[in-house]
N, C-alpha and C positions, 0 to 999 in steps of 0.2 A: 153755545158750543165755542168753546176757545178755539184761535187762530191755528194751535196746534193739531188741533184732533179734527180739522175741517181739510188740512194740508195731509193727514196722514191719512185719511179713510180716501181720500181723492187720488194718491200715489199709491196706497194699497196694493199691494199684490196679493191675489188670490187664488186658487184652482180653478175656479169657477171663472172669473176672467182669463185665465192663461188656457183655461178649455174653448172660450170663445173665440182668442185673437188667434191660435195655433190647432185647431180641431184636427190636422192632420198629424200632431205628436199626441194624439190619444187615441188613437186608434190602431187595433191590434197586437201585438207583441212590441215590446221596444229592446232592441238591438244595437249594444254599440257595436260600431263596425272599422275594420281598418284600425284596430288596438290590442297589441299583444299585452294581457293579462301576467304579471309578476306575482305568484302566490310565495307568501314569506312562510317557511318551512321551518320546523326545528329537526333539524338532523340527528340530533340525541334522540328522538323518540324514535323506537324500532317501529316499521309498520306491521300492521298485523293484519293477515289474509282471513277474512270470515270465509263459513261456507256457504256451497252454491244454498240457495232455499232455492226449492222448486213452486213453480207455479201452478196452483191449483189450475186444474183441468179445465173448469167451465169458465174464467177468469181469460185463458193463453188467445183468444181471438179479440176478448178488449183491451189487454196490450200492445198485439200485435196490433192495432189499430192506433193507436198513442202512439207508439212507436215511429208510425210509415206516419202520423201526423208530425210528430216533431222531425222525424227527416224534408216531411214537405216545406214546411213552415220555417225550415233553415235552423230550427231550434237547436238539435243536435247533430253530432256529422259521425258515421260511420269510423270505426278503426279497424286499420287491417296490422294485424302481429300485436304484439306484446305494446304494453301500456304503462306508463307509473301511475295511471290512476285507474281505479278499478270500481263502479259503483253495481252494487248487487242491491237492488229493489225489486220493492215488490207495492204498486201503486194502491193503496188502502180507499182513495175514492172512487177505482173499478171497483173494491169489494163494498164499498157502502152503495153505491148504485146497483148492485145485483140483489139485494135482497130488498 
């Protein structure tokens, strides 16, 4: 093994080391925090409003459950009034886990 490839596998960086020396940035959610987010927009493009899709009935209590988790979990936050962004979902691994 040459000098060089005994110096590189030895400074290595890997996941697997950076999971060992830092085990508490792998765990759970990661959240930057204390940084306002600049989304670059093309103002030429008109938005365009989809409709509501409604959620299947048997489906609305394991949302409503995602839902109060990502409020817990600080994932998402609440808006009260009018929005410029608007996401109408509908969460496909509630529907893969119900049948």
């Amino acid at each position: 093994m040459s000098c060089d490839l005994r110096l590189r596998s030895k400074y290595e960086i890997t996941i697997e080391k950076l999971k060992q020396e830092y085990p508490q940035l792998f765990r759970g959610v990661g959240k930057l925090k204390n940084h306002q987010v600049k989304l670059h927009i093309d103002h030429n493009v008109k938005p365009v409003a989809q409709p509501h899709r409604r959620t299947p009935f048997h489906l609305q209590k394991l949302i409503e459950q995602e839902v109060e988790t990502l409020l817990k979990e600080d994932i998402t936050e609440p808006v009260n009034g009018p929005s410029e962004w608007l996401r109408v979902g509908f969460s496909h691994r509630h529907a893969n886990q119900t049948k």
